[in-house]
C-alpha positions in Angstrom: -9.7 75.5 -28.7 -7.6 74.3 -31.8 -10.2 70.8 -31.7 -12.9 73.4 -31.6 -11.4 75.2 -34.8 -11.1 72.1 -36.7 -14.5 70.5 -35.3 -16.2 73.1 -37.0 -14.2 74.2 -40.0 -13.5 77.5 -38.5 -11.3 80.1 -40.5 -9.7 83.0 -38.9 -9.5 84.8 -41.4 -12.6 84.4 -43.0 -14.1 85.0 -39.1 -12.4 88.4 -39.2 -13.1 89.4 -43.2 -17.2 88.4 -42.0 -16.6 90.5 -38.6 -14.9 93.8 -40.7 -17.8 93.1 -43.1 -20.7 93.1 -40.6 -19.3 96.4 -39.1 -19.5 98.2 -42.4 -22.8 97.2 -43.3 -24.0 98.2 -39.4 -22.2 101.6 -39.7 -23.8 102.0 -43.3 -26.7 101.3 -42.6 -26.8 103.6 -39.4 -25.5 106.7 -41.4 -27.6 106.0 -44.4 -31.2 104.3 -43.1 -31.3 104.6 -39.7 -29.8 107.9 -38.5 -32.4 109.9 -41.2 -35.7 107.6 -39.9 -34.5 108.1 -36.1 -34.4 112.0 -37.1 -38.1 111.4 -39.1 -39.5 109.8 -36.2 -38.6 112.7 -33.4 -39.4 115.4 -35.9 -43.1 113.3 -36.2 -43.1 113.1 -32.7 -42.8 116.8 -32.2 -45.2 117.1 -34.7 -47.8 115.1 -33.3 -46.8 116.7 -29.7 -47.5 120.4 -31.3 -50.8 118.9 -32.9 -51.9 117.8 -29.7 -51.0 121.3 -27.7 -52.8 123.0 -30.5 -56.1 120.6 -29.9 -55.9 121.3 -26.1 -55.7 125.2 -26.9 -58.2 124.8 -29.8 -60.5 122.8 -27.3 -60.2 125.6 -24.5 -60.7 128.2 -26.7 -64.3 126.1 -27.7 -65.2 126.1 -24.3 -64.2 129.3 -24.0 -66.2 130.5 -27.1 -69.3 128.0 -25.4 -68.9 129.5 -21.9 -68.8 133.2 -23.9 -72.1 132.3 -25.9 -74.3 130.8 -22.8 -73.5 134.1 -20.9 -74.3 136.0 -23.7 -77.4 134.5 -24.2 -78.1 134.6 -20.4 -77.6 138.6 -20.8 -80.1 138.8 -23.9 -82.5 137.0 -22.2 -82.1 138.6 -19.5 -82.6 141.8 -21.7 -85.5 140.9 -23.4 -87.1 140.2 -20.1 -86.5 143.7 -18.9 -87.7 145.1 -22.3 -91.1 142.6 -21.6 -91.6 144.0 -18.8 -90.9 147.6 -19.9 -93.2 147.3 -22.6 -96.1 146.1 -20.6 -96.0 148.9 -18.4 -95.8 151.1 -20.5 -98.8 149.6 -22.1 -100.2 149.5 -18.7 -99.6 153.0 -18.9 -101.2 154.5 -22.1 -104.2 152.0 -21.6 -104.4 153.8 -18.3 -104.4 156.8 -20.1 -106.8 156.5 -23.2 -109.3 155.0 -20.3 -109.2 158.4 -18.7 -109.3 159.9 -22.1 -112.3 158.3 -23.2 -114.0 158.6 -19.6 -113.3 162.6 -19.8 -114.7 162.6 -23.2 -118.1 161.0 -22.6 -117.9 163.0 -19.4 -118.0 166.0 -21.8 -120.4 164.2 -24.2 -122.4 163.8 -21.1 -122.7 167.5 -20.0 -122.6 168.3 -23.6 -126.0 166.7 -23.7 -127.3 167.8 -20.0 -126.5 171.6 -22.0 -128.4 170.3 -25.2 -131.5 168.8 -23.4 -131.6 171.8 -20.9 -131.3 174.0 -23.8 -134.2 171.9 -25.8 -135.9 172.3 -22.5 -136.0 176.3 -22.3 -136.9 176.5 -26.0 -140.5 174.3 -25.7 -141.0 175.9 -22.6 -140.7 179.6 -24.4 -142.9 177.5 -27.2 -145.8 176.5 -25.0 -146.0 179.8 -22.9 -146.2 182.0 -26.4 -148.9 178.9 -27.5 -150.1 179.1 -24.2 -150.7 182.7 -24.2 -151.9 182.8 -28.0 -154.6 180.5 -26.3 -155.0 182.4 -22.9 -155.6 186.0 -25.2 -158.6 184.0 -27.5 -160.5 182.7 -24.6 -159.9 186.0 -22.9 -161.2 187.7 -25.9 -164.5 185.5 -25.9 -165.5 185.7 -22.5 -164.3 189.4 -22.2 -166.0 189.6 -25.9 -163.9 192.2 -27.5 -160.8 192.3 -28.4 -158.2 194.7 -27.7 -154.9 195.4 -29.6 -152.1 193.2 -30.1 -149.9 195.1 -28.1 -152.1 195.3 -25.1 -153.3 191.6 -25.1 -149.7 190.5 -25.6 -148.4 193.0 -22.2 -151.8 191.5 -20.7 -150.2 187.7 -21.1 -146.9 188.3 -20.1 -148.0 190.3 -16.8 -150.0 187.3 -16.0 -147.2 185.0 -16.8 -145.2 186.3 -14.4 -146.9 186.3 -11.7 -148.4 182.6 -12.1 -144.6 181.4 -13.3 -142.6 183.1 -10.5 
């Protein structure tokens, strides 16, 4: 060991100062630089750890939320279809119902106008039998050739009315 010493120049002393040295600069070094970036590092760690946690809840909560909306737009439609439906019955309905309206009120129109033409009816008829007696009393008067009162001619038509109308 001594030729090894002397083959390369080696000094104890020095060795030992250099070996002292390198141990103070290591334990330095550890309490000043690395000790605070270790503690950085697993505090960004946790950070990053907690960020991804929250992005997992964030992202459940989305399809959460997503599921929530699709069901409630499921319902809605579902809803409106009802109310579609509802509606066009009861369309159904009052269309149903003004058609009967409207059918009862030309039914009444209808019998309304049977009354008013039957009515019309019995008024010329009491118009021609008066004309028609006016005319049955003057020929009566010229082939009888006199004429008798009014009175008497007029309870002369109507007896002979009667008995050719009934």
């Amino acid at each position: 060991m001594d030729e090894l010493v002397k083959t390369f120049h080696i000094d104890w002393k020095l060795l030992i100062a250099q070996v002292v040295n390198f141990g103070i600069v290591i334990g330095v070094l550890w309490y000043f630089a690395l000790k605070p970036l270790m503690k950085m590092m697993h505090k960004r760690s946790d950070d990053i750890e907690k960020s991804l946690q929250q992005a997992k809840e964030i992202e459940r909560k989305l399809q959460e939320a997503e599921q929530s909306k699709e069901k409630l737009i499921t319902e809605a439609k579902q809803e409106a279809q009802v109310i579609m439906e509802q509606t066009h019955r009861d369309a159904e309905k009052v269309k149903g119902e003004k058609l009967a309206e409207t059918r009862q009120e030309m039914e009444r129109m209808a019998e309304k106008v049977k009354q008013d033409i039957q009515a019309e009816k019995q008024t010329m008829l009491r118009e021609a039998k008066g004309q028609v007696a006016d005319l049955v009393i003057a020929a009566a008067g010229q082939v009888i050739g006199k004429n008798l009162d009014h009175d008497t001619n007029k309870k002369l038509v109507e007896d002979t009315i009667k008995k050719t109308g009934d």
